[in-house]
VOVEX-471655 format. One record per residue (C-alpha): residue number from 1; x, y, z. Coordinates in nm, 4 decimals, decimal comma, padded with zeros to 6 digits, always signed. Example, Ala and Ser with C-alpha at 12.3 -4.5 7.8 and 13.67 -1.06 7.14 Angstrom:
<pts>
PT    i      east     north        up
PT    1  +01,2300  -00,4500  +00,7800
PT    2  +01,3670  -00,1060  +00,7140
</pts>
This chain:
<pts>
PT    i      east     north        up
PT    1  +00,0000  +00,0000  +00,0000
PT    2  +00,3114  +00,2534  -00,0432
PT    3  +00,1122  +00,3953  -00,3100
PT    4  -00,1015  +00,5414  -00,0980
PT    5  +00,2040  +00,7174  +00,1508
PT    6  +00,5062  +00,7517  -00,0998
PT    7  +00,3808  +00,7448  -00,4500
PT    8  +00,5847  +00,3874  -00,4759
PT    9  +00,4699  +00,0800  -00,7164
PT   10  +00,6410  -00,1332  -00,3789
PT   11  +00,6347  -00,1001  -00,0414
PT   12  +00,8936  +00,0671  +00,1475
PT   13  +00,8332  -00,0641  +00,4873
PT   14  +00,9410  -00,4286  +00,4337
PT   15  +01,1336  -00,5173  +00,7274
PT   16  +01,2900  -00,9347  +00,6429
PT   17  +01,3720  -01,0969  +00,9683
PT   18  +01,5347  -01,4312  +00,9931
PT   19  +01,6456  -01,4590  +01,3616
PT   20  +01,9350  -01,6390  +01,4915
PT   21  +02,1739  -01,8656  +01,2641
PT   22  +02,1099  -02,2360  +01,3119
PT   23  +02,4075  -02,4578  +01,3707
PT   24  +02,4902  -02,5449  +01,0640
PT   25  +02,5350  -02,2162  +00,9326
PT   26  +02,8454  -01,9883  +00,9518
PT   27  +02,6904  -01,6739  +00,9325
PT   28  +02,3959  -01,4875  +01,1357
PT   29  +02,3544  -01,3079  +01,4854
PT   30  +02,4051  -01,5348  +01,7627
PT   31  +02,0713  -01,4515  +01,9476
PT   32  +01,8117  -01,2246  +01,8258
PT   33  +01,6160  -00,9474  +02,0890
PT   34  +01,2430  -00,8202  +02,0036
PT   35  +01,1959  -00,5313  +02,1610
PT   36  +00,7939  -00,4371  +02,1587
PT   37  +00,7182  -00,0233  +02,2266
PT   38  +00,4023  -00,0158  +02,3631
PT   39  +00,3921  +00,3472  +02,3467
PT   40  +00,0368  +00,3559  +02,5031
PT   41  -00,1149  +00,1303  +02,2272
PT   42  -00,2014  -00,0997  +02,5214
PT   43  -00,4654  +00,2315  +02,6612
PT   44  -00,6081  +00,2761  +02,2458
PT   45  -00,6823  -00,1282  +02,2826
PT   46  -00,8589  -00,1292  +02,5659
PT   47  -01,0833  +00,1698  +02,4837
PT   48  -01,3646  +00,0809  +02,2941
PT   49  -01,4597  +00,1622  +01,9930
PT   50  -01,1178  +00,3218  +01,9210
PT   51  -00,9584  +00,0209  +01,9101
PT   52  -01,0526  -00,0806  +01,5691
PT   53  -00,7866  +00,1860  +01,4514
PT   54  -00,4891  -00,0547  +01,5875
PT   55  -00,5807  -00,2259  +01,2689
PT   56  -00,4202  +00,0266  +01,0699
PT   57  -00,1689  -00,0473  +00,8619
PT   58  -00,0324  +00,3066  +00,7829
PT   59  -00,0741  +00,3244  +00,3874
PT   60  -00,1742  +00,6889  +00,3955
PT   61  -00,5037  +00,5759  +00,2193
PT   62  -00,7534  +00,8071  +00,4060
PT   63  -00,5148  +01,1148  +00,4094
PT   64  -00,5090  +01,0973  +00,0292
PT   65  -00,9540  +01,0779  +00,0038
PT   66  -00,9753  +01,3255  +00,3437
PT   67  -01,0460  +01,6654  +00,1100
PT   68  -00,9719  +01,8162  +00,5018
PT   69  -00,6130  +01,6587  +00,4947
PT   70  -00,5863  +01,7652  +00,1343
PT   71  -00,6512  +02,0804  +00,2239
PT   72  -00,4570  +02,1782  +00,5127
PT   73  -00,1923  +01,9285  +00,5014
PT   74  +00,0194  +01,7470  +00,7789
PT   75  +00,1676  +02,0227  +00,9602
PT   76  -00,1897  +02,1909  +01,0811
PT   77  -00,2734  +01,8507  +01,3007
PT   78  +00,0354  +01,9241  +01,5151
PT   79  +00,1090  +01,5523  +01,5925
PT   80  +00,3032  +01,2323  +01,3993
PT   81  -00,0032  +01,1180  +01,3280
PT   82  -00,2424  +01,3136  +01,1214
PT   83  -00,5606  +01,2980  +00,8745
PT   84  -00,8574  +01,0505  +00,9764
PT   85  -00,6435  +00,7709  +01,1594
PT   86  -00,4713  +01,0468  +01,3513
PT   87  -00,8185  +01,2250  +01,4562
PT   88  -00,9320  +00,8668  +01,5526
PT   89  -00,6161  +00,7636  +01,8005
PT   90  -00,4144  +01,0922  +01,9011
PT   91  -00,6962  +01,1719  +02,1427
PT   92  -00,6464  +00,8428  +02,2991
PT   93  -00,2301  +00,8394  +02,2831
PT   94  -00,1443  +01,2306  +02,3829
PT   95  -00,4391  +01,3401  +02,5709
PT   96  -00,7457  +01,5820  +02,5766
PT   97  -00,5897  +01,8468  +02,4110
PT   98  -00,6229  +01,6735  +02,0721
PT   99  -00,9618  +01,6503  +02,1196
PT  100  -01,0346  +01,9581  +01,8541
PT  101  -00,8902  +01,7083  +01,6048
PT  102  -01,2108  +01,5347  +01,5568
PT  103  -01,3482  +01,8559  +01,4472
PT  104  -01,1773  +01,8728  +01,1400
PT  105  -01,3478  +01,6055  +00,9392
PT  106  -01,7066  +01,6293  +00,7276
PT  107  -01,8018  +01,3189  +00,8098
PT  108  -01,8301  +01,2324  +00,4829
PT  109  -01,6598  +00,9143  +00,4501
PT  110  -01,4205  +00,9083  +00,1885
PT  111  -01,2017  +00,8119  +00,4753
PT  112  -01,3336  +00,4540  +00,5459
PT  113  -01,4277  +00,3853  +00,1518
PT  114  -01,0556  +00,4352  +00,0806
PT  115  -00,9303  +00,2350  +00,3956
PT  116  -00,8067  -00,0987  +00,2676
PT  117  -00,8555  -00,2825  +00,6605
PT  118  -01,1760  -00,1398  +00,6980
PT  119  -01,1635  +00,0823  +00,9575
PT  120  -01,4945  +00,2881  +00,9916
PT  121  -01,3071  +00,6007  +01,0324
PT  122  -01,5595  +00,8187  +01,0176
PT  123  -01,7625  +00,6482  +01,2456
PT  124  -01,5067  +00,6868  +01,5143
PT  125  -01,4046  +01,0481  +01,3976
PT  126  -01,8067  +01,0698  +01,4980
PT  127  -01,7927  +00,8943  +01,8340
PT  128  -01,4932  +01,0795  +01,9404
PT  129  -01,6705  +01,4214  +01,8947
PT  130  -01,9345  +01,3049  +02,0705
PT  131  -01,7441  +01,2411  +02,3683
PT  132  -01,5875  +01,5694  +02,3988
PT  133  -01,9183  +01,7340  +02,3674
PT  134  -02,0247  +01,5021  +02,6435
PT  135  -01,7489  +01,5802  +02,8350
PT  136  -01,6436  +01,9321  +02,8493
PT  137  -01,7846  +02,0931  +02,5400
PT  138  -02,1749  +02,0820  +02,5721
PT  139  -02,2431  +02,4509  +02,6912
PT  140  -02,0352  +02,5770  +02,4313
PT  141  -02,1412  +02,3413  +02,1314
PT  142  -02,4914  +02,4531  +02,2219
PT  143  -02,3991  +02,8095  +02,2539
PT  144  -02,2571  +02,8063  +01,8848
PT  145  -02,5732  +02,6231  +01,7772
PT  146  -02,8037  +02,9091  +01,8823
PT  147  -02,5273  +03,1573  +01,7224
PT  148  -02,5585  +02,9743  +01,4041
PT  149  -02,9291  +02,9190  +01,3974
PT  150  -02,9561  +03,3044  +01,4961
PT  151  -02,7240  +03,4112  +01,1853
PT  152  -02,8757  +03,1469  +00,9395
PT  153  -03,1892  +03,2223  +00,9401
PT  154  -03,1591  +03,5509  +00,7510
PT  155  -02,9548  +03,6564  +00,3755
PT  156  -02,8034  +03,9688  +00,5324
PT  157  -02,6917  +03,8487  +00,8693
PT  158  -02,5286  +03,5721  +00,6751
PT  159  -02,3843  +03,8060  +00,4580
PT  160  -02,2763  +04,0127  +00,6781
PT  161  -02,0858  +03,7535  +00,9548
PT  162  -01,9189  +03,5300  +00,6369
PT  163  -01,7637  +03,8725  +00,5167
PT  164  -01,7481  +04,1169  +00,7727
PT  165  -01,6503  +03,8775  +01,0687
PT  166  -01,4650  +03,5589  +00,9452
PT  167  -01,1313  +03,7055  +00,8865
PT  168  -01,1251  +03,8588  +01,2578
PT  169  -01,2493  +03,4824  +01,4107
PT  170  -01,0046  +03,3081  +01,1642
PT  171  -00,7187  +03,5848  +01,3040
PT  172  -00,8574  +03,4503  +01,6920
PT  173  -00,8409  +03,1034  +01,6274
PT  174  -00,4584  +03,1324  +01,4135
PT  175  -00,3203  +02,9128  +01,6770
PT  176  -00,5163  +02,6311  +01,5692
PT  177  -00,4375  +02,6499  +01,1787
PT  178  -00,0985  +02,5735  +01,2890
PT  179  +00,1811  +02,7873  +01,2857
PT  180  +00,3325  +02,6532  +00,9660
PT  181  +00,0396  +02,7409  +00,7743
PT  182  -00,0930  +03,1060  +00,6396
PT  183  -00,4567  +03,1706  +00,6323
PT  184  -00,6325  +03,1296  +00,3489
PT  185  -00,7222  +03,4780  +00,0929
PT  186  -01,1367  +03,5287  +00,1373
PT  187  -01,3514  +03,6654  -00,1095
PT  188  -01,4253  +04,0084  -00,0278
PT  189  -01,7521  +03,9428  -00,0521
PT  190  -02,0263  +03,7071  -00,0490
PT  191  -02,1610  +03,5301  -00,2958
PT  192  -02,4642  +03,6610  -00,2760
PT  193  -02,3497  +04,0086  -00,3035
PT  194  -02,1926  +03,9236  -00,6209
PT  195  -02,4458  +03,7805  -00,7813
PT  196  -02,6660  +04,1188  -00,6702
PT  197  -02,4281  +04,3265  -00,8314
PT  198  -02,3921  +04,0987  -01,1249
PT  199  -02,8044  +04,0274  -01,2367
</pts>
C-alpha cells in the first residue's frame, strides 16, 4: 500500500527478519532481541470503539480521500499522526488536548471507503466528537448552535458575519491552523453580493 504514503509501485516498509543462525550455518547473529514499544497502544486497545484503529496499517489511504487533509496538510494537526487515523487515536495516545482534532473532518466518509482494513473512520471520527461534547464541550457546542441558527436564518446576517466577521475569528483562532500554515485569501464578498451586483 506505499502507493497510498510515498507514491511507490512497492512497499517501502518491508522489514525481512530471519532470527538467529542455526548450527549449521556460519553466518547470522548469535541470538536475536524483540523489543515491543508499547507506546500507550495498550490504553487505544482497551478503549472501545477506538480500538478498531490498531488495525491500521499506515498506507496513507484516508489522508489521500480526506479533502480536510488535502486541504490543510500534515503540519496543521500538530502531531506524527495526522488525517482521519490520527483524529481517531491521538486523542487516545497524547491526551485531551487533541480533542479539537475530531473537528476537522465532514463526516463524509471518503475516509473509510478508501481504507483498505476497513476501519470505519468516520464512524469513530463521529464517536470521538461526541465524547468531547459530552465531556467538556456541551455549553459551548450549544452556545454556537443558537449563534448559528440566529445568523442562518436571515440573507443579510449571513452576509454580513461570512464577510465582515470571518477574517477577525479566523485571526482569533490562528493558533489552531498551525503555525506553519498562512490563512487562506477570502472573497471580499459574499456570494450573494456578487451575484446582486452581477443580475
Amino acid at each position: 500500500m506505499a502507493q497510498f504514503g510515498t507514491g511507490q509501485q512497492l512497499t517501502a516498509y518491508n522489514s525481512l527478519i530471519f532470527g538467529p543462525k542455526n548450527q549449521n550455518e556460519n553466518d547470522g547473529p548469535e541470538h536475536m532481541y524483540v523489543i515491543l514499544l508499547d507506546n500507550d497502544r495498550s490504553e487505544l486497545y482497551q478503549t472501545k470503539p477506538q480500538s478498531k484503529a490498531l488495525t491500521c496499517i499506515r498506507c496513507g489511504a484516508c489522508l489521500n480521500a480526506c479533502p480536510i487533509y488535502k486541504n490543510v496538510g500534515g503540519h496543521a494537526y500538530q502531531t506524527p499522526y495526522t488525517g482521519p487515523i490520527g483524529s481517531v487515536i491521538t486523542p487516545v495516545l497524547r491526551g485531551k488536548a487533541f480533542d479539537h482534532l475530531a473537528d476537522a473532518c465532514t463526516l463524509c466518509g471518503k475516509c473509510t471507503e478508501a481504507c483498505p482494513v476497513k476501519i470505519p473512520l468516520h464512524e469513530l471520527i463521529l464517536y470521538n466528537r461526541n465524547q468531547t461534547v459530552q465531556h467538556k464541550n456541551a455549553k459551548m457546542w450549544n452556545r454556537y448552535i443558537k449563534i448559528f441558527r440566529l445568523v442562518g436564518k436571515e440573507q443579510n446576517k449571513m452576509d454580513m458575519f461570512s464577510v465582515r466577521f470571518k477574517n477577525i475569528i479566523f485571526k482569533l483562532f490562528k493558533n489552531k491552523w498551525g503555525k506553519y500554515r498562512s490563512l487562506p485569501n477570502f472573497a471580499p464578498q459574499s456570494f450573494s453580493e456578487y451575484w446582486r451586483k452581477k443580475a
